[in-house]
C-alpha positions, -999 to 999 in steps of 0.1 A, spaced: 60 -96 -100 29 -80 -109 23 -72 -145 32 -38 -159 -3 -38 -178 -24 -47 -142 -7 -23 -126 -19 6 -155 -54 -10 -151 -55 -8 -116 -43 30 -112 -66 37 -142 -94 27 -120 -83 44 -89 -81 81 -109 -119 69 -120 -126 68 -89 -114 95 -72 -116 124 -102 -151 139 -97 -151 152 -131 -148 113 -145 -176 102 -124 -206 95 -150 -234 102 -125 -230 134 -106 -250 119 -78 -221 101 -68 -198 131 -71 -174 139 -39 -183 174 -45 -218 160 -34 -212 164 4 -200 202 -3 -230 211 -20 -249 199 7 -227 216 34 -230 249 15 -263 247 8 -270 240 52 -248 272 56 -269 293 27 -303 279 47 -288 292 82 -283 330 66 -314 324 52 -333 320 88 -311 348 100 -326 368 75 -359 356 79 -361 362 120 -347 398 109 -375 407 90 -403 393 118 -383 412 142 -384 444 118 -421 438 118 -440 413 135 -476 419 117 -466 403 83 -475 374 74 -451 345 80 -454 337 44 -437 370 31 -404 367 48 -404 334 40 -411 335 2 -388 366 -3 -356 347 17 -364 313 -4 -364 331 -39 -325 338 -42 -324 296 -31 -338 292 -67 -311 306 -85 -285 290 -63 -299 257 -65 -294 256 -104 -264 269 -101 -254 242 -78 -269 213 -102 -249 224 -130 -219 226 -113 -223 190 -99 -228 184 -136 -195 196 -149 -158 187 -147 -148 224 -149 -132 222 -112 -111 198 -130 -94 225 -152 -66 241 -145 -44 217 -128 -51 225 -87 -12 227 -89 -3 258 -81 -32 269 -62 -30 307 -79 -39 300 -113 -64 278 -103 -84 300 -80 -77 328 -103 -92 312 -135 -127 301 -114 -127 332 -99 -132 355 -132 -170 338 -136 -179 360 -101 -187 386 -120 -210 369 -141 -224 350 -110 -231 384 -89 -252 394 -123 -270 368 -130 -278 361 -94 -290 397 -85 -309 400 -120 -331 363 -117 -336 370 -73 -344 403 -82 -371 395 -109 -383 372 -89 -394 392 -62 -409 420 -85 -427 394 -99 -441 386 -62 -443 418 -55 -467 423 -87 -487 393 -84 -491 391 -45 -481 430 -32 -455 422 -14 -432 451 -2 -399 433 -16 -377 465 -4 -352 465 -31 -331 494 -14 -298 486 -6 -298 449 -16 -277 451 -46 -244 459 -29 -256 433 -1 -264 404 -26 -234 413 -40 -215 409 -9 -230 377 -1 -230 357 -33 -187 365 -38 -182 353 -3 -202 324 -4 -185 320 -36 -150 318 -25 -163 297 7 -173 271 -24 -143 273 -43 -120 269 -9 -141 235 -1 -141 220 -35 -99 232 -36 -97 215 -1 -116 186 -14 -100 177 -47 -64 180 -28 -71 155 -6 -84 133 -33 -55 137 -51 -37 133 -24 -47 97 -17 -48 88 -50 -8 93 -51 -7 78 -20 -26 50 -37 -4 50 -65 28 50 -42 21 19 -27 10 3 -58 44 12 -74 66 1 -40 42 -30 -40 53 -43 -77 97 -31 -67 91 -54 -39 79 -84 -55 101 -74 -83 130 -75 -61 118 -108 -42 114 -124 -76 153 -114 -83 165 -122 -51 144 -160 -52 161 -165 -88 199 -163 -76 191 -191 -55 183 -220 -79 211 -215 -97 231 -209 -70 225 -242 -51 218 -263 -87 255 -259 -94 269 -267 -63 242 -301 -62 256 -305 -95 293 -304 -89 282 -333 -59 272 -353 -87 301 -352 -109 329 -361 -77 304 -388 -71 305 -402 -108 337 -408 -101 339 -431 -75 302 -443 -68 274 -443 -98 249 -459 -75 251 -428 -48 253 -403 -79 223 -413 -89 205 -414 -56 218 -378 -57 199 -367 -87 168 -384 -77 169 -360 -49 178 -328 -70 146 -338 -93 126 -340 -57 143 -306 -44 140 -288 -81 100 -296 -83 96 -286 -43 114 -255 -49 97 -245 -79 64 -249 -60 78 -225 -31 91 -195 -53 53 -191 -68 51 -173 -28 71 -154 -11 63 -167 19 57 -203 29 50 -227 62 79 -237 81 72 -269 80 73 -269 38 107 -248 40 118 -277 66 114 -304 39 132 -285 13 158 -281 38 163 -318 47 162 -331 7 193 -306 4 207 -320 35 199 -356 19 221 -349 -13 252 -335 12 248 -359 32 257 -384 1 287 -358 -8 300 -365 27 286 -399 37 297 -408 71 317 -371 78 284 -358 94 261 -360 121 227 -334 115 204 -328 139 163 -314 136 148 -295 171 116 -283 156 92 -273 180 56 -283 166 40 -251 172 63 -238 147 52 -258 119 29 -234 106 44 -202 109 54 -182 74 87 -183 69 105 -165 34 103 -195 10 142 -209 2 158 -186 33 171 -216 52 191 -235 27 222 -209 23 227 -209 57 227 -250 58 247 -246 26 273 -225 43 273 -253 74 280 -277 50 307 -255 29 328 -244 60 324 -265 91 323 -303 69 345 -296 33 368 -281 54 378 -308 77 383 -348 73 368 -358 108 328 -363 118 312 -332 126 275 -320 136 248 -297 120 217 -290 142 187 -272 127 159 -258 158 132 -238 161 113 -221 185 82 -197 194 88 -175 222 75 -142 230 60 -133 192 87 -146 175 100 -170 156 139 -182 163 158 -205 139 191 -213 148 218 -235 131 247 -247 145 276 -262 131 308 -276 143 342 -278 126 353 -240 120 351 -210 130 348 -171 121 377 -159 114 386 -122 118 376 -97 95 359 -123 72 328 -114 50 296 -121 45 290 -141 9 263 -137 -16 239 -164 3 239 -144 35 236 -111 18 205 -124 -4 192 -143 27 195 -109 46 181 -87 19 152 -110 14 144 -100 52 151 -64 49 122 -65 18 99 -84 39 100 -71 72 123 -43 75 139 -37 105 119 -63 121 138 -96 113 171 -99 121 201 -127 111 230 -130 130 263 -153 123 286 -157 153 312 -183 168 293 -206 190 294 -206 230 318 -240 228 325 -246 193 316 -241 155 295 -212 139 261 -206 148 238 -186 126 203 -172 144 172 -160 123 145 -139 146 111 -131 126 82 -112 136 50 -132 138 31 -117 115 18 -120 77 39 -104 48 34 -71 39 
């Protein structure tokens, strides 16, 4: 289970990442690319403008149009750095989008001012220095028009921008938080199982104290081996097949002492399955349930085979035991429910475990996984 504390850190980062107003260099801002688009759009009016004017009158020079379209960039230019600078976009919440637009859009006033006032100043000042006609007429309303829309065109891309950040970022956040319910929930479904089985290896080794010290104690030997291989497999949720094999034939070891010479087991693994990922400890309720209803139940010999195959993507594991049968209506116990929640967790709908009366005899229960890592 991940830590409550590296789970803060880590979505403390992500909001660093993604909130432009907690970036410490504005160069690296995601408002960045915005600027830049508006500032393409504001260069393409300007050229319209400018090809107005030569068209207006041809005998200027090309350096008048020019200088009297790039003066208003001036203005807009610092107007752009300062806003790159600050983390006022950040304020209100975007959440409803009224308030927010409402409270960035009572500066347009100002803007439309201050704009007209500094373009304007500048081109009397070229007009006094260099006598250019700078044919204020009619410009004010025009400017005016033109600054508020190119206004609102910037405050609808950073909007569009900063809910799609946040957007991810709770996506982000999402998975983090399913992430740490899943391998808290693994975690809980891994501990019921070394209890689980620990007791029932441990009631084996008080019948056996009774009647043969020598076997009990062969018995315990393997518990220690089992206990220290399991432990080692519940630090992953996932392990080889081959390591969930040998956990599953040191149980098989100590039953086989509890019913010395009532059972016959049998191992079919194909080699190529060795290495495939298995969930760590999802084998040994099912064996334990072999063991439980098809051998305590009876007084004659029976069988327990264990196989594995690879076909078509998946993995099958199949065990088979003899001596019972399902009976009707009967229920599914707290190993085949963990066993089958532990799948659910890991692979959704994509695993399944089935429990059925064999083709001839006995009980056979079938595992199918995907092959593919955990998620």
């Amino acid at each position: 289970m991940l830590p409550t504390k590296a789970l803060d850190a880590t979505a403390q980062a992500s909001t660093e990442q993604v909130s432009p107003g907690r970036i410490p260099s504005w160069s690296h801002s995601p408002l960045v690319p915005l600027a830049i688009l508006w500032g393409l759009l504001w260069t393409l009016i300007s050229m319209v403008e400018i090809a107005a004017r030569f068209a207006h009158d041809p005998a200027i020079p090309v350096w008048q149009p020019i200088a009297l379209t790039a003066i208003p960039t001036c203005p807009m230019i610092v107007w752009l750095i300062i806003q790159l600078r600050s983390d006022r976009y950040l304020q209100p919440p975007i959440e409803p989008p009224r308030p927010w637009f409402f409270h960035h859009l009572r500066q347009l006033p100002l803007l439309v001012i201050g704009y007209i006032a500094i373009a304007d100043g500048l081109r009397f000042g070229l007009k006094t220095v260099a006598g250019v006609d700078a044919d204020f007429n009619g410009r004010v309303p025009y400017e005016s028009i033109k600054v508020a829309l190119f206004y609102c065109l910037w405050l609808g891309l950073v909007y569009g921008t900063l809910s799609l950040l946040r957007s991810r970022e709770h996506s982000a956040q999402l998975a983090r938080t399913q992430q740490a319910l899943v391998e808290s929930q693994l975690a809980r479904l891994q501990a019921q199982l070394r209890p689980h089985f620990l007791f029932n290896t441990l009631n084996t080794v008080s019948a056996l104290m009774q009647t043969d010290i020598v076997r009990a104690d062969r018995v315990l030997a393997r518990l220690g081996d089992l206990l220290r291989a399991s432990l080692g497999a519940g630090e992953t949720h996932t392990v080889p097949l081959q390591e969930e094999m040998r956990l599953l034939r040191l149980y098989t070891e100590i039953m086989e002492e509890r019913f010395a010479g009532r059972v016959q087991t049998s191992w079919q693994i194909a080699d190529d399955t060795l290495p495939l990922p298995v969930p760590a400890m999802l084998l040994q309720p099912l064996i334990e349930n072999a063991f439980k209803h098809g051998i305590e139940l009876t007084t004659g010999i029976e069988r327990i085979s264990v196989t594995a195959t690879r076909d078509a993507g998946r993995l099958n594991i199949k065990i088979h035991n003899t001596g019972s049968t399902l009976a009707a209506g009967w229920r599914e116990g707290v190993g085949i429910a963990n066993c089958r929640e532990r799948l659910r967790v890991l692979y959704g709908a994509a695993a399944s475990l089935d429990i059925a009366n064999g083709m001839h005899s006995g009980v056979e229960t079938s595992i199918s996984l995907p092959l593919r890592a955990e998620p």
